[in-house]
PASEBA-1860 file (N, C-alpha, C; in nm, 3 decimals):
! residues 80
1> XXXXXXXX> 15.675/10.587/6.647/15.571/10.688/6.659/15.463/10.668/6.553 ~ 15.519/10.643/6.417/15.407/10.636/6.323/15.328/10.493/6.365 ~ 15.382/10.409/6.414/15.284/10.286/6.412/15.193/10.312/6.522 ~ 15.243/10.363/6.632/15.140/10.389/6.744/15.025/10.489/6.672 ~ 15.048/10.588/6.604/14.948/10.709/6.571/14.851/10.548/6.412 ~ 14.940/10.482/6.356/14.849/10.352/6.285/14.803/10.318/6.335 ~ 14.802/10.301/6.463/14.716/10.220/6.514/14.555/10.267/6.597 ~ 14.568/10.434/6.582/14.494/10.491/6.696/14.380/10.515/6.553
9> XXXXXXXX> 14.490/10.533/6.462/14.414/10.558/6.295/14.285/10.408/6.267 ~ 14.366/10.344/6.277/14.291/10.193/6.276/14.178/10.192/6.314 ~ 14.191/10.204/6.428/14.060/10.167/6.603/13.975/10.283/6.527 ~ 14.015/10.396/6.479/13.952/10.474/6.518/13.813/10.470/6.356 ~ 13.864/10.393/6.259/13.811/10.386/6.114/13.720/10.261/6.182 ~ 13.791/10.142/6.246/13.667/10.074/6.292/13.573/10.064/6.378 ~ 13.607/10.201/6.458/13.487/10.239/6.573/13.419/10.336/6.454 ~ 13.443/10.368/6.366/13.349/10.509/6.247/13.320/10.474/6.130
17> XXXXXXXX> 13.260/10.319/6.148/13.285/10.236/6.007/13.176/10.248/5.959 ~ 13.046/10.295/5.979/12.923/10.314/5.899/12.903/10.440/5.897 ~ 12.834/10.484/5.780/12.785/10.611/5.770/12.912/10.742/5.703 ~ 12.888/10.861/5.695/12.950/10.963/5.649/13.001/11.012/5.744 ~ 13.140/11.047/5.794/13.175/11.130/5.914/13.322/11.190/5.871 ~ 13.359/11.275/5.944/13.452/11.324/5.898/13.606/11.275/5.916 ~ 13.590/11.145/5.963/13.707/11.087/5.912/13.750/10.974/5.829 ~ 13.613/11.001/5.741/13.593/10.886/5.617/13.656/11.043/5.468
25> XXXXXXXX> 13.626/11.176/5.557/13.686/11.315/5.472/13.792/11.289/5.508 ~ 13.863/11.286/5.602/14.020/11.285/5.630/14.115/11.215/5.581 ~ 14.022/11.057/5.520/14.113/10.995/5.481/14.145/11.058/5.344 ~ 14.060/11.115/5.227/14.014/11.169/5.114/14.133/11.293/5.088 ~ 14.120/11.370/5.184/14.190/11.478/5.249/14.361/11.460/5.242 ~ 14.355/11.365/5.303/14.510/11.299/5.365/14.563/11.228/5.254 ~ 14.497/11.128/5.136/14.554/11.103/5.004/14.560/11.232/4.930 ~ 14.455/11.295/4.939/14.520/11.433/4.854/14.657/11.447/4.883
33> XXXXXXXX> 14.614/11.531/4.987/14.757/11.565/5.040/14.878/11.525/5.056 ~ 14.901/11.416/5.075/15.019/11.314/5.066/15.053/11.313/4.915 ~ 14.990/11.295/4.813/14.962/11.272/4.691/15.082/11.406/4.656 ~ 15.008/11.494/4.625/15.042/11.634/4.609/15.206/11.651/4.647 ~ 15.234/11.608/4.780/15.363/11.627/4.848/15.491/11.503/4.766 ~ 15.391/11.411/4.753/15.471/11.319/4.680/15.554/11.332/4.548 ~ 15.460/11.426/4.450/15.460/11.459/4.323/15.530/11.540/4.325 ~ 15.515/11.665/4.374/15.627/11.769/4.457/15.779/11.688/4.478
41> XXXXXXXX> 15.785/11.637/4.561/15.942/11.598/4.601/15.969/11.503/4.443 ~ 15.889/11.429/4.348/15.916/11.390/4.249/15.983/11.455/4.152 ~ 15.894/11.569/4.103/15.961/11.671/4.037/16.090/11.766/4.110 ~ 16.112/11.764/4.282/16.231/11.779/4.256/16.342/11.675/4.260 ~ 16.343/11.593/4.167/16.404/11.486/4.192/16.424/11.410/4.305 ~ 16.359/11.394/4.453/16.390/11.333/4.565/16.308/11.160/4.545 ~ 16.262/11.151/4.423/16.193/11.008/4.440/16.056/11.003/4.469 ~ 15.981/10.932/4.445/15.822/10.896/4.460/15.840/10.832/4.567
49> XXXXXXXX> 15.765/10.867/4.662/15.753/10.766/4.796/15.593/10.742/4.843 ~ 15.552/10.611/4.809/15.410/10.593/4.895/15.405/10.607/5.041 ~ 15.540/10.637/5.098/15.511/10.621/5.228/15.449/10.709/5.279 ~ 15.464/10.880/5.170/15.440/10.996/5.222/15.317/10.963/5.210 ~ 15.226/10.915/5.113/15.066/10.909/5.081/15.017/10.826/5.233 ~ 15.087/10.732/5.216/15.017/10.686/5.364/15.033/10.749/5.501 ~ 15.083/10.857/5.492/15.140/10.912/5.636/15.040/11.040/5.620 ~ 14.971/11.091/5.507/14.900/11.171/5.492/14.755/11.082/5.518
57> XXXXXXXX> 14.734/11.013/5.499/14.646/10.953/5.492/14.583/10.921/5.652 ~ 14.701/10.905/5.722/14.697/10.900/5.884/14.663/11.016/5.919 ~ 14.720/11.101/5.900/14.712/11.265/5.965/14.584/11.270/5.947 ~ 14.529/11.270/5.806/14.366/11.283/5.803/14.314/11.211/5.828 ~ 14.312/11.119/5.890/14.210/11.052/5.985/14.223/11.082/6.105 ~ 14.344/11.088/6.176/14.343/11.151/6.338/14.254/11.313/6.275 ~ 14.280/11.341/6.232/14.230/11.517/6.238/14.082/11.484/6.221 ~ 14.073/11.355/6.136/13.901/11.387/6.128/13.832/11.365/6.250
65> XXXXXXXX> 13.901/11.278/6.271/13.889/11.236/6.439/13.875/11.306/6.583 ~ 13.999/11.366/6.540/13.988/11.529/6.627/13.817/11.603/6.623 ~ 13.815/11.625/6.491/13.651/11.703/6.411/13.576/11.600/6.479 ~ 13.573/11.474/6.478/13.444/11.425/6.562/13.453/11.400/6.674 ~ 13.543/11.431/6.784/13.517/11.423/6.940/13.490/11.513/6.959 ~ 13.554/11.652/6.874/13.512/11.828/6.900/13.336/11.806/6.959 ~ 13.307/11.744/6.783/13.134/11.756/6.732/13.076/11.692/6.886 ~ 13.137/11.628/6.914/13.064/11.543/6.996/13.056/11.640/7.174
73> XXXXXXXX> 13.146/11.621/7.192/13.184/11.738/7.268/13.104/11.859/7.312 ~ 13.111/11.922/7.154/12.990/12.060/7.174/12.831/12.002/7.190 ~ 12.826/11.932/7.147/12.636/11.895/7.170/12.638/11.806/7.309 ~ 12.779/11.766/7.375/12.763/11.734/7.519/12.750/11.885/7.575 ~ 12.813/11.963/7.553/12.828/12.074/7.623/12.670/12.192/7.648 ~ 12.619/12.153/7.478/12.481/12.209/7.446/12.399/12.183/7.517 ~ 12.349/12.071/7.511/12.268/12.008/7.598/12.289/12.030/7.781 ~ 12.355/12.045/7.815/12.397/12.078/7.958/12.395/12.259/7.966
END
């Protein structure tokens, strides 16, 4: 499951590779976050895991992703 959602993550950073969009935030977003969760399970003794940072890192890019088909979406919808 995670490699299929890597991979949709992938396509989706090199179809949104110029410019500011919100899943160049997601990725930003998604190291936070992973980050945070990591440090967390550290202090309770469960171990440092990068895997969590990179799995956050995915989530925020599908979600930013999500945010830009929405965007896109409503100004199809506007326009009509």
């Amino acid at each position: 499951m995670w490699t299929f959602l890597l991979i949709i993550a992938t396509i989706s950073l090199i179809i949104y590779w110029r410019g500011p969009n919100a899943i160049w935030g997601g990725i930003l977003l998604g190291a936070i976050g992973g980050l945070l969760i990591a440090v967390v399970l550290l202090l309770m003794n469960k171990g440092f895991h990068l895997l969590i940072i990179g799995r956050g890192i995915v989530i925020g890019i599908l979600l930013g992703l999500v945010v830009e088909i929405v965007g896109k979406l409503s100004k199809l919808i506007k326009k009509n």
